[in-house]
C-alpha positions as CSV (number, residue, x, y, z in Angstrom):
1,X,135.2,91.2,130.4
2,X,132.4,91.8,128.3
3,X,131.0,88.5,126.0
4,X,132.1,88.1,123.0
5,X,130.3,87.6,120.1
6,X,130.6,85.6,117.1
7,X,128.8,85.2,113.7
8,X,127.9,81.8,112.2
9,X,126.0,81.3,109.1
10,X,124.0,78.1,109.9
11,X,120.8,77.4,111.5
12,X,120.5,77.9,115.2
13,X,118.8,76.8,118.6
14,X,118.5,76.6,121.8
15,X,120.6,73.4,122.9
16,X,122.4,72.9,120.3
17,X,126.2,71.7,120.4
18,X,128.1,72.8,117.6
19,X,132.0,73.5,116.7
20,X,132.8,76.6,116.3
21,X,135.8,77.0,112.4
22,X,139.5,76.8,112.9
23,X,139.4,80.4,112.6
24,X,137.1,81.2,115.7
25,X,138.5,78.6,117.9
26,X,141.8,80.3,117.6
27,X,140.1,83.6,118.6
28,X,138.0,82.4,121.5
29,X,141.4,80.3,122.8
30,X,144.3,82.2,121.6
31,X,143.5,85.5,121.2
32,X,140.4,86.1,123.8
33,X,142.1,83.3,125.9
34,X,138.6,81.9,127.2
35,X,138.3,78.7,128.9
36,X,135.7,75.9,129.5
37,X,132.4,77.1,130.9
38,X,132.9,80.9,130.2
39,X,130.1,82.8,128.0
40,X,129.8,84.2,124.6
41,X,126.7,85.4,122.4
42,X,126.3,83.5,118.5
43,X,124.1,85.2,116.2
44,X,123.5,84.1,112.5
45,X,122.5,87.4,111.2
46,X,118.9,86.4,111.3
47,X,117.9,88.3,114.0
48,X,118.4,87.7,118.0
49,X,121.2,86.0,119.4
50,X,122.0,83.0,121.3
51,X,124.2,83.1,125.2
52,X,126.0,80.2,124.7
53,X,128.3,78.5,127.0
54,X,132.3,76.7,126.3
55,X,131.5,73.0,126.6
56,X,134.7,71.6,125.3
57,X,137.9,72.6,124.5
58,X,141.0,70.8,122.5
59,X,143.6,71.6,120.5
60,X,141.7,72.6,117.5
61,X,138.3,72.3,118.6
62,X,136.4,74.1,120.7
63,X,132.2,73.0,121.0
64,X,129.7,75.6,122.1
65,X,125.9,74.6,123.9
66,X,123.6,77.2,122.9
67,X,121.7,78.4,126.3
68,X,118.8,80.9,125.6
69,X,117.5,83.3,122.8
70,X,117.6,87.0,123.0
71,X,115.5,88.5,120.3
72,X,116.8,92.2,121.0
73,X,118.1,93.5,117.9
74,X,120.0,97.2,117.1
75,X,118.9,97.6,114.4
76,X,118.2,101.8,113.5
77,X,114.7,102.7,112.3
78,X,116.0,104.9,109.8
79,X,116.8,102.6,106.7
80,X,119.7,104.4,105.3
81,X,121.1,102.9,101.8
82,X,124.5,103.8,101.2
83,X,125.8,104.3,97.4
84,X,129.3,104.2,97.4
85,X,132.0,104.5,94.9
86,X,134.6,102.4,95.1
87,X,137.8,103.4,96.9
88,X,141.2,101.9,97.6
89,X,141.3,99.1,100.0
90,X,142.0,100.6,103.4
91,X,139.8,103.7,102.8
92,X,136.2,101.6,101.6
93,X,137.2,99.0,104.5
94,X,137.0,101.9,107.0
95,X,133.6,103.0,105.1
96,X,132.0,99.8,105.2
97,X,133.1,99.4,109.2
98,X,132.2,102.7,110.1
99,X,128.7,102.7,108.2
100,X,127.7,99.4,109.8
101,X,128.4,100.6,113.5
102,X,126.1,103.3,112.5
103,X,123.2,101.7,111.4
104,X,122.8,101.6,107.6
105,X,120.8,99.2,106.1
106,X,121.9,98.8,102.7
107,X,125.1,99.0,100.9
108,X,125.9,99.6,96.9
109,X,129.6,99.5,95.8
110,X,129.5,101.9,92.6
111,X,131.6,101.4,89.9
112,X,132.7,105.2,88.9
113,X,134.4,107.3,85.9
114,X,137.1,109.2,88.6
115,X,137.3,105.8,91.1
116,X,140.7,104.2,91.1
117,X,139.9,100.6,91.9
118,X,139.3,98.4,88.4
119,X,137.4,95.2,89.2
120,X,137.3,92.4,86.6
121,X,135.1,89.2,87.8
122,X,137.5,87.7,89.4
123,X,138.7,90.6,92.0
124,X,134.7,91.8,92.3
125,X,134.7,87.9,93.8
126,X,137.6,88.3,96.1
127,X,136.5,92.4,97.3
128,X,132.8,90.6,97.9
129,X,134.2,88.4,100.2
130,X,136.8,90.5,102.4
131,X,133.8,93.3,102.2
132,X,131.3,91.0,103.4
133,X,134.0,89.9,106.4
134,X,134.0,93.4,107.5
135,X,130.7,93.8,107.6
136,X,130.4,90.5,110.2
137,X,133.1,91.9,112.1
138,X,131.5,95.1,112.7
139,X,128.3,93.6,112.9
140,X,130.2,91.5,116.0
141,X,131.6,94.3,117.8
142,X,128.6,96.8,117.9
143,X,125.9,94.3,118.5
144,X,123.8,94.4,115.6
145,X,122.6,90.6,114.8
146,X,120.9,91.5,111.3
147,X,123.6,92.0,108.6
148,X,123.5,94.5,106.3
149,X,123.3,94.0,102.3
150,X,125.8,94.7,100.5
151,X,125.2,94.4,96.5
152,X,127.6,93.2,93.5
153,X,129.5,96.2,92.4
154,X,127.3,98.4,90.0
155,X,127.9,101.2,87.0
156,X,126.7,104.1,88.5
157,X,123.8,104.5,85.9
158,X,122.8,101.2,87.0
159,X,122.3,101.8,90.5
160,X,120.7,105.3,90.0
161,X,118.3,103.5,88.3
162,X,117.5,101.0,90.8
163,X,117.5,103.3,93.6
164,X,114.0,104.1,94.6
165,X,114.2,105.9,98.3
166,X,111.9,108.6,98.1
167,X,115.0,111.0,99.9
168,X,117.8,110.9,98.3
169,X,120.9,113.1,98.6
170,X,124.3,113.4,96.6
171,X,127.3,114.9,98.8
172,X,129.0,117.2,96.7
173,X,131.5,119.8,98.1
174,X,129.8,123.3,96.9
175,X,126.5,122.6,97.2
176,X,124.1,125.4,98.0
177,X,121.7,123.2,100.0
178,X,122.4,121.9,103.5
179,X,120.9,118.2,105.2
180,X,119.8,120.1,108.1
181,X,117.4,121.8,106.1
182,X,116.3,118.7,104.2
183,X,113.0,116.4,105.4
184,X,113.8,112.3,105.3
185,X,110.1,111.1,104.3
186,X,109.3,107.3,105.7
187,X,112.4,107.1,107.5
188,X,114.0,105.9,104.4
189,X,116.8,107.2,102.5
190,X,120.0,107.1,100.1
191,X,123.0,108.9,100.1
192,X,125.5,108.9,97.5
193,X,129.2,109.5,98.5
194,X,132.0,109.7,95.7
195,X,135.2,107.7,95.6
196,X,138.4,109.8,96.1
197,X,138.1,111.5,92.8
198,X,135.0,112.6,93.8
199,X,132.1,112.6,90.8
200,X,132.3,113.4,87.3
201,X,130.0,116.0,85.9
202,X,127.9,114.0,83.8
203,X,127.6,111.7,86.9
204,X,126.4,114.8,89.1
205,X,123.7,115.6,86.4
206,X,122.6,111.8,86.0
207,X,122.0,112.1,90.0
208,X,120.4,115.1,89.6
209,X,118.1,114.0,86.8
210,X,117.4,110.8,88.4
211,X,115.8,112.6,91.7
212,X,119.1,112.8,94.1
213,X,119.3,116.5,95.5
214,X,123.3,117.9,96.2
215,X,124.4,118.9,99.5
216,X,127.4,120.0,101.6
217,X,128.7,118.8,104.9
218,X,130.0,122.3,106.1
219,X,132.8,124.7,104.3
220,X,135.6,121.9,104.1
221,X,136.5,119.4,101.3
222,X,136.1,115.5,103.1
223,X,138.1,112.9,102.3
224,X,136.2,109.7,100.8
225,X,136.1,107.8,104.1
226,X,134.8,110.5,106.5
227,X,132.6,112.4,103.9
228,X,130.2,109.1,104.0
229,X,130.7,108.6,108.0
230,X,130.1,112.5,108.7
231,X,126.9,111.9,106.2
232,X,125.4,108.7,108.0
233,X,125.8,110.3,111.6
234,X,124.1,113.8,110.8
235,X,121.1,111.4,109.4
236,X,121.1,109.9,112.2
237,X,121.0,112.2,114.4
238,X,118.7,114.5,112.4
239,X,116.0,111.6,111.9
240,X,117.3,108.9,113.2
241,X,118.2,106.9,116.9
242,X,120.9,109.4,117.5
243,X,118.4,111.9,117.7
């Protein structure tokens, strides 16, 4: 069985003891049914990770010895920042997931005129947190031990603003320009991937205006969730460590 790996957002070191939440210790026990003196790796998003070792073991508490650093990280070389507007629950968890196993660096959750999520205070609180969850679960299953941003929910004009890759590319079904045929300068870029109402005009044109050049991902029309996938994996294979 490959080790496990768990995220925990405290300081850590080689021999240290610590207890592991209610929440892990029923993974590890119940659910990954590991047992005293078996191995996982515990990384606190930091960089590097620690092989630790199952020291102890009761009911609802299970203590961990941290054993030796590894400082190998997974992290891509291309810094990819992902604008995305904000879609219904199931499609921007698969989004998030999805763009985390594949390297990006940096993620904006835009607030758009066609999106069909409204988010007073309260909700943008709650989606922060579940957001940021999947984000450390992905970061756990494909090995990466540096999590990725992710920023407060923005008004699109806001975060066009604030954007200052020097590539930048808007997907947009109909596009006469294709990313194969685009150059990603200082391995840096953004790309900018519409909720499920896809971009308003006016929104297009601010994009446009503020630097962001339209492209197409081939003759079909993608859905929200796979439009931003199908984007992150052509960059990375185009410029990137999937090259």
């Amino acid at each position: 069985m490959r080790e496990p790996r768990l995220y925990l957002d405290q300081e850590l070191h080689c021999d240290l003891t610590i207890s592991l939440s209610a929440e892990q210790t029923h993974h590890v026990c119940r659910v990954l049914r590991m047992r005293s003196g078996q191995r996982l790796w515990l990384f606190n998003g930091l960089g590097g990770s620690y092989l630790s070792e199952i020291v102890a073991i009761e009911k609802r508490l299970l203590e961990v010895k941290l054993l030796e650093f590894n400082e190998r990280d997974r992290e891509s070389a291309l810094q990819i920042t992902l604008l995305q507007g904000i879609s219904r629950s199931q499609h921007m968890d698969y989004t998030l997931q999805k763009a985390v196993e594949l390297g990006v660096k940096k993620i904006v959750p835009l607030i758009t005129e066609f999106g069909n999520v409204q988010l007073d205070q309260k909700k943008t609180e709650k989606k922060l947190l579940h957001w940021q969850k999947i984000i450390i679960n992905a970061c756990e299953q494909c090995g990466r031990n540096i999590l990725p941003l992710i920023t407060i929910p923005a008004p699109i004009a806001q975060a066009l603003k604030e954007e200052d890759n020097a590539s930048k590319f808007l997907l947009h079904p109909g596009a006469d320009q294709h990313l194969s045929k685009q150059v990603s300068t200082n391995n840096a870029l953004s790309l900018l991937s519409g909720p499920e109402g896809g971009f308003s005009p006016a929104e297009v044109k601010h994009a446009m205006d503020s630097g962001f050049i339209t492209i197409e991902l081939g003759p079909r029309v993608l859905r929200t969730e796979t439009a931003a996938v199908a984007a992150i994996s052509a960059c990375q294979v185009l410029w990137g460590d999937m090259a």
